[in-house]
C-alpha positions in Angstrom: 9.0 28.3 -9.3 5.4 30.2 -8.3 6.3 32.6 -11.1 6.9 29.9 -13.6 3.3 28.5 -13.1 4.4 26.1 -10.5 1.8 26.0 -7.4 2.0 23.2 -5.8 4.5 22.4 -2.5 7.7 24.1 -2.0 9.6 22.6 0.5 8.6 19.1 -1.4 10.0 20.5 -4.8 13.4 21.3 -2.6 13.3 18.1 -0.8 12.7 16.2 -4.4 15.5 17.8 -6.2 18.1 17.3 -3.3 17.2 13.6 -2.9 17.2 12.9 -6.5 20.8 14.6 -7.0 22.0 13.1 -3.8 21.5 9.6 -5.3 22.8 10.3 -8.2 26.0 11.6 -6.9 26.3 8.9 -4.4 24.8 6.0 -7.0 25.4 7.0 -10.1 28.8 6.9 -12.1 31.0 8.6 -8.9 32.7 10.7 -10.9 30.5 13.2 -11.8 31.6 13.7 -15.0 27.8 14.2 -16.3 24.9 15.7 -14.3 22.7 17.6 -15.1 19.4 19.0 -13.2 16.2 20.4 -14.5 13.2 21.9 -13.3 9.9 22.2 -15.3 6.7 23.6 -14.3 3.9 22.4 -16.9 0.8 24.2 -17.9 -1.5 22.1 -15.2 0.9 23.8 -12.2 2.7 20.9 -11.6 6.2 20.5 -11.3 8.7 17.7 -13.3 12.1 17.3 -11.5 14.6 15.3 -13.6 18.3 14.2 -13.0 20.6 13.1 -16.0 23.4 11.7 -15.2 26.2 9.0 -17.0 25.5 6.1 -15.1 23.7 2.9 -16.1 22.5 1.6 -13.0 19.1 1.2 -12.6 17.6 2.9 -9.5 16.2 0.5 -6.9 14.1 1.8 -3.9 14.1 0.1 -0.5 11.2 -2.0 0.7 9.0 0.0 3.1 10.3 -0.5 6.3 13.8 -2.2 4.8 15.9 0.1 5.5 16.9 0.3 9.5 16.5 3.3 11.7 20.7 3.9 11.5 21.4 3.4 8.0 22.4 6.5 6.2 21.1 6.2 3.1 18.7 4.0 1.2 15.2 6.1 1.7 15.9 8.6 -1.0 13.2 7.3 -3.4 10.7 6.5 -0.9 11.0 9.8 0.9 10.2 11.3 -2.8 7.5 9.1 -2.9 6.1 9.7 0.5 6.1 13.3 -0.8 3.7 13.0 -3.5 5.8 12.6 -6.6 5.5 9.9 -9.3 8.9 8.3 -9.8 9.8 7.4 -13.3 13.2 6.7 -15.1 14.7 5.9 -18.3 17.8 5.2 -20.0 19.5 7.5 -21.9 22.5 7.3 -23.9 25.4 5.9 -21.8 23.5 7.1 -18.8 19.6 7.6 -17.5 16.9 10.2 -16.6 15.1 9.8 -13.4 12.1 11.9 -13.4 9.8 13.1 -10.6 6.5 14.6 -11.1 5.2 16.7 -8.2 1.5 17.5 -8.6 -0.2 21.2 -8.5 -1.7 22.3 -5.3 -5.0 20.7 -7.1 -3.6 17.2 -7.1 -2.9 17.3 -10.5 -1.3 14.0 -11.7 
């Protein structure tokens, strides 16, 4: 990602894409049949990190603090959140987009 103008955090860009595909594997249609993930580092060195996939269903994030300590799932948006990104998704066909947008190491927006 450095080498594609991306400069901003690493282990954050990981942590997004993992989260994001983990929900929509667990989530989204089940079945997998559509999925599709891309990474793309824009000109201001930040970093856009979007999931397709076939299902419908509208992402909901938990309430800070509504999710207990022993559930196993439930934080993936805020944790994206917590990491800087700006959450954003759309429908799409049959399906939707969700969309994450990682700032530059500048804070870019």
């Amino acid at each position: 990602l450095p080498r594609l103008g991306f400069n901003g955090d690493l282990e954050a860009a990981r942590t997004i894409a993992s989260e994001l595909m983990t929900s929509a594997v667990l989530h989204g249609a089940g079945d997998g049949s559509y999925l599709v993930l891309r990474l793309a580092p824009r000109a201001d060195g930040a970093l856009v990190v979007e999931v397709v996939d076939n299902s419908p269903a509208t992402p909901r994030p938990a309430a800070v603090g509504g999710v207990g300590r022993e559930a196993e799932s439930g934080r993936g948006l805020l944790l994206v959140a917590a990491l800087g990104a700006r959450v954003t998704w759309a429908a799409v066909g049959d399906g939707k987009t969700v969309r994450a947008l990682l700032p530059s190491a500048e804070g870019t927006r």
